[in-house]
N, C-alpha and C positions, 0 to 999 in steps of 0.2 A: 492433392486430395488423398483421403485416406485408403487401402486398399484391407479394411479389414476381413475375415472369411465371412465371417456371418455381423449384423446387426441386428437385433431384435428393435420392434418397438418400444416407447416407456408401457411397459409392464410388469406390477411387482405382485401379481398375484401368485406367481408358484414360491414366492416367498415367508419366512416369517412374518405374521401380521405384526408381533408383540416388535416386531425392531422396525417397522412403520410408523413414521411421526407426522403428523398432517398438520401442518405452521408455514404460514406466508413470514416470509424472511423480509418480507419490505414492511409488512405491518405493523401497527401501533403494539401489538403486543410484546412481538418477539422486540422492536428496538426499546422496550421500556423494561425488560426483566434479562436482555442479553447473558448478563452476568452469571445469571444462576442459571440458566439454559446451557449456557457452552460447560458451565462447570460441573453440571451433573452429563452434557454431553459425552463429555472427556475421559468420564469413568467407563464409558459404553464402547464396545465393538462399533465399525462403521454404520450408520442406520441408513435408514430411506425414508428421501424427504420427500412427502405428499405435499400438494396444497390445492385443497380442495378437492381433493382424491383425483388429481393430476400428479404424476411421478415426477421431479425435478432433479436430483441427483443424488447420490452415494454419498453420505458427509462423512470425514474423516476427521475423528477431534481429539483421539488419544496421539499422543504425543511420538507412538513408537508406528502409529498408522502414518501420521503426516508422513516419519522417514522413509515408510518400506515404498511411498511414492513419492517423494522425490527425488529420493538416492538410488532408484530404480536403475539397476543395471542391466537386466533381460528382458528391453522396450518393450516389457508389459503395457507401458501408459506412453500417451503421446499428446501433445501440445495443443499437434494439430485437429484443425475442427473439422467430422468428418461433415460430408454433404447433407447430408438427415434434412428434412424439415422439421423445421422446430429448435433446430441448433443453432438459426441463426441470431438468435439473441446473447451469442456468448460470443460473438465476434464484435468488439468494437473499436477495430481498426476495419473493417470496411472489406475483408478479405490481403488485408497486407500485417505483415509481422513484423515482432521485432524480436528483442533478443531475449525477455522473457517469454514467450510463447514458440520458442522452438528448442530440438534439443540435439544430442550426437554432435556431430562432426562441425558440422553448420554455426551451432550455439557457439563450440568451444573457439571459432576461428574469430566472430563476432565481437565473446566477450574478450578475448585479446585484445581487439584490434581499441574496444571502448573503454580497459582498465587505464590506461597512461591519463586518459581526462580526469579518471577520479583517486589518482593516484595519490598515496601519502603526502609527498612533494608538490602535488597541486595543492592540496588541503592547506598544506603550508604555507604556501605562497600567498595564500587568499586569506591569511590571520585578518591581517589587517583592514582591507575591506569587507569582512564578517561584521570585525568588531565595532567598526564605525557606524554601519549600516544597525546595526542592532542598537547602538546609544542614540541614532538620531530618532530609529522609531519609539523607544524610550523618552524621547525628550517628547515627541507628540502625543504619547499614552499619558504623563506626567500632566501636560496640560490641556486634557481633558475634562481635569477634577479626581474626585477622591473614588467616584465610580466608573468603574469601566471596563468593556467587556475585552476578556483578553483573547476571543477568539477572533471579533471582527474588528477590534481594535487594533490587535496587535502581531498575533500568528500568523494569520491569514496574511498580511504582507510583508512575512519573513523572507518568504522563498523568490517573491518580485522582487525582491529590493537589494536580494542575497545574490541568488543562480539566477535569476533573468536577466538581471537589470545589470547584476554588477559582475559576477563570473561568467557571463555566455554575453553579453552586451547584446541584447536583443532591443530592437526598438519599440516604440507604444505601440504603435496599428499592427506587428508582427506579436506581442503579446495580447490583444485585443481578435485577431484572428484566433486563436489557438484559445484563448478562454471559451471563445466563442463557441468550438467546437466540443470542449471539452462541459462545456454546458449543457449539453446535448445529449452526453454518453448514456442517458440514463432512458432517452428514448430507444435505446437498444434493445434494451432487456423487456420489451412488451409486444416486439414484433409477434406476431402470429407466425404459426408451422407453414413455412411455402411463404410469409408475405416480402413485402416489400419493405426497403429500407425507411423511415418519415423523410420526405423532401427537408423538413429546416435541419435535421441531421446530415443529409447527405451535401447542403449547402454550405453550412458550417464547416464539413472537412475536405469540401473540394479551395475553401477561400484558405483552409491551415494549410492546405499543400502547397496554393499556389505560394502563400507568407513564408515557410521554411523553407521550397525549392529556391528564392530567392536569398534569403538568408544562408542557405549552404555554397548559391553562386557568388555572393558578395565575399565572403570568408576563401572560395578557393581563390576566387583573383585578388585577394589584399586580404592576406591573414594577419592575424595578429596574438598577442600570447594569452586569448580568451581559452574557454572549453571546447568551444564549436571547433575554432581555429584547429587545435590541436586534434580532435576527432578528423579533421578533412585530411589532415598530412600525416595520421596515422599510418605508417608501416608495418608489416610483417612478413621479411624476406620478401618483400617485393610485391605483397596481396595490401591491398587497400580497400575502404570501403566504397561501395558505390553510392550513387545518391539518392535512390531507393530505401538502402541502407542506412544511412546518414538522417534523411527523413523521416522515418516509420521510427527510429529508435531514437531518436529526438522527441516525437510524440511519446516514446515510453519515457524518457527521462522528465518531459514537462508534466505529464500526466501524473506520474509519481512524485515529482518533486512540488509540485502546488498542491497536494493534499496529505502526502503521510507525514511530513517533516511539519506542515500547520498543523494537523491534528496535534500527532504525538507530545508536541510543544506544548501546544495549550492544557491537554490532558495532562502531561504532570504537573502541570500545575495547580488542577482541578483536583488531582489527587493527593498532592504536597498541602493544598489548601482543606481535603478534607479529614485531614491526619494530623493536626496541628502537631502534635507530639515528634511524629517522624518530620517534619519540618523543622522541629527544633533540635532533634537532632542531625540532620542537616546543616544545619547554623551553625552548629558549636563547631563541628568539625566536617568544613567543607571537602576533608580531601576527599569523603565520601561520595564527591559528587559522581564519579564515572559508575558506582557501581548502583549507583541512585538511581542513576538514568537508565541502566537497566531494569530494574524495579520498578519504573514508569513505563517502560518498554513492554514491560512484562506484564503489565497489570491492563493497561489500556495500548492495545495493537490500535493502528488507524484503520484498519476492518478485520472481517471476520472469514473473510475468505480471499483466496490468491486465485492468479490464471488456474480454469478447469484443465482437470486431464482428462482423456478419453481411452478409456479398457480397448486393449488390442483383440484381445480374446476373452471368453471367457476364463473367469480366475476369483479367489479369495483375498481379501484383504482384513486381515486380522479375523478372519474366520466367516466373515459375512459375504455369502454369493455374489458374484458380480457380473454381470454380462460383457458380453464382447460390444465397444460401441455407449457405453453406459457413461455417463457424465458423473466425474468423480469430484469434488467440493474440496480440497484441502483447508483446513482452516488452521493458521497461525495462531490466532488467538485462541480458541479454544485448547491447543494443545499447551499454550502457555499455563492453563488453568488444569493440567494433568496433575494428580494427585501423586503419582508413581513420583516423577520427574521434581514437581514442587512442593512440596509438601504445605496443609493449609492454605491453597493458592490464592483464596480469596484474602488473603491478609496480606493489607502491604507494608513493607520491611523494607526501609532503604537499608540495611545492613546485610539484607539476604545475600547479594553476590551471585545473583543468579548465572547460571551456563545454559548452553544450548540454547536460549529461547531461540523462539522462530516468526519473530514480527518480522524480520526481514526475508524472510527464508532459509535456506542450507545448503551446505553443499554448491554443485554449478549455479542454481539457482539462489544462491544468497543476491540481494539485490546489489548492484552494481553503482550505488549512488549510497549506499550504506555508510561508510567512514564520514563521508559528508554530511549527512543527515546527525549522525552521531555529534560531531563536531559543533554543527550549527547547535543543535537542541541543547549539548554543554554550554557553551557559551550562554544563551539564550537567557538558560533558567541562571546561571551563575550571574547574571547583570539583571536580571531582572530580580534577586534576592536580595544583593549589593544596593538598590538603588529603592526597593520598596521592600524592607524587610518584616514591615509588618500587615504584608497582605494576607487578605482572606477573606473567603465568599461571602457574600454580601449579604443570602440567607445561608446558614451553617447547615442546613437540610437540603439546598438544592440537587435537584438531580436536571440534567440535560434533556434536552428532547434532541432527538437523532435524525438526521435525513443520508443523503446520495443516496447514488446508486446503489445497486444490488452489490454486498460484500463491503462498502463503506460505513465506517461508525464515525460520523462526521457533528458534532455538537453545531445546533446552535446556535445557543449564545453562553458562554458562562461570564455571568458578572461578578465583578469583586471591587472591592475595597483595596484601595493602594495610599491611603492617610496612612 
């Protein structure tokens, strides 16, 4: 728990009113005009997000904000969640962590112990059951017909059929538990200050622990050269993970890996499909593609915000007050769409070459499943171009409608033409 000096309650009255923005971020509005909100966001100092003249956090969209908290080196900001009521809706691991949601000493031991899984050298290893896994879900998108949707068609069981199924070998009813749960994440974020967790949330991830505490016991007595395997007989000088550990950061990697690596997939697509032009240049000269992927990367993050931080003390962050205790918002995306940093952000350029973005994060918290996710979505879009090169949405004006949880941009449906 947190030991900060003072917390204030959500109160932004001794505040600027003019840098108060009062917008439900779940709502039909904010997920139908995303784009232009985070990109006029991003021109702005930190604001304060009201909704419904309730306080909800500190958002962070310029580009050089996101860094001054994440690259924070004089644990201004911290992870962890303090006791508050009302804060329990930003925990949903249940009061347990993993390696994104902690920081110091602790973080840097963790992500050691969990880079050899997603190491260059695994990536490697796993070409070939990538690439297979991706022509057979192509073969079933193929014979669907000339329409079809490439989100629930085809993305959405990249990551089962890639990391579940075929790099971590997890079984049906062990991926059937954890969807399960993961189902649920979204009853989090409506808890009431002081209440209680919903029962089919709390059922859900008492049935993923008992499903992964198994799965991690099955792997320590008969390892094999899967991910989990190698996560269990992870060394460093003699420190290993424990199964606590193993567990809780298992839910971060399935949590992450069955929605940023499906979105992001399907959205360049969405965006390759709505830029015929940079599609064709694409075509002509595929070697573009890694820096494409960027530019897809860049233009559509799979949300709009990462794990909150929480202000140690009172402090500034790009010049906007902040209280001690204050829940801070970082958002990826919007910083993506920084003017300083991109210039014309809203223009997509698979020639741009972007640096720094921040869909995955930076720094110690750059995501730890990143090279992978990169790898897959290469591949992905590269056989998915090769094998229907003249796809395209199926109305030339569609736009997605959005759901998850609070900080996901999750489409969906996009359909398309693959004649």
């Amino acid at each position: 728990m947190n030991d900060f000096n003072k917390i204030r309650a959500f109160d932004y009255s001794d505040f600027d009113s003019s840098n108060i923005i009062d917008i439900d971020l779940d709502g039909e509005y904010f997920r139908s005009n995303w784009e232009n909100i985070l990109a006029d966001w991003a021109t702005r100092p930190p604001i304060y997000i009201t909704t419904d003249g309730v306080p909800q956090f500190v958002f962070c969209a310029r580009h050089r904000d996101n860094l001054e908290v994440y690259l924070n080196r004089d644990g201004l900001f911290t992870t962890d969640i303090p006791k508050v009521p009302g804060y329990e809706r930003f925990d949903f691991f249940y009061g347990k962590t993993n390696v994104g949601m902690i920081d110091g000493a602790e973080h840097r031991r963790i992500r050691r112990l969990l880079d050899p899984s997603f190491s260059a050298a695994m990536v490697k290893s796993s070409v070939e059951l990538i690439d297979q896994s991706i022509d057979g879900l192509l073969d079933k998108l193929a014979s669907k017909g000339s329409v079809v949707d490439v989100m629930s068609d085809f993305s959405v069981h990249l990551v089962d059929a890639i990391l579940l199924e075929g790099m971590l070998k997890i079984k049906d009813e062990q991926r059937r538990a954890f969807a399960r749960m993961a189902a649920t994440f979204h009853l989090v974020a409506s808890i009431p200050p002081g209440g209680e967790y919903p029962r089919e949330y709390i059922d859900g991830f008492e049935a993923a622990v008992d499903a992964v505490s198994a799965l991690v016991d099955e792997r320590r007595n008969k390892p094999g050269n899967d991910m989990i395997s190698v996560m269990v007989q992870a060394r460093d000088q003699g420190d290993q993970l424990t199964n606590d550990e193993l567990i809780y950061n298992l839910f971060a990697i399935f949590a992450g890996g069955l929605t940023t690596t499906s979105i992001s997939t399907a959205c360049a697509l969405l965006n390759l499909a709505r830029h015929p032009d940079q599609l064709q240049i694409l075509q002509d000269d595929m070697d573009l593609l890694p820096m494409a992927i960027e530019e897809c990367l860049r233009i559509h993050a799979p949300g709009y915000l990462s794990f909150p931080r929480f202000a140690r003390q009172d402090l500034t962050i790009g010049g906007t007050p902040v209280y001690a205790g204050a829940v801070i918002g970082v958002s990826p995306q919007a910083a993506n769409y920084d003017p300083v940093v991109f210039p014309d952000p809203l223009r997509f350029d698979v020639r741009r070459n972007p640096k720094n973005i921040m869909t995955f994060g930076t720094g110690i918290h750059n995501c730890v499943g990143s090279r992978l996710a990169r790898f897959v979505i290469q591949a992905s879009l590269r056989k998915f171009m090769e094998r229907f090169p003249k796809f395209r949405l199926e109305d030339r004006n569609y736009r997605p409608k959005y759901i998850g949880q609070r900080g996901e941009l999750l489409p969906v449906s996009i359909p398309m033409r693959i004649d």
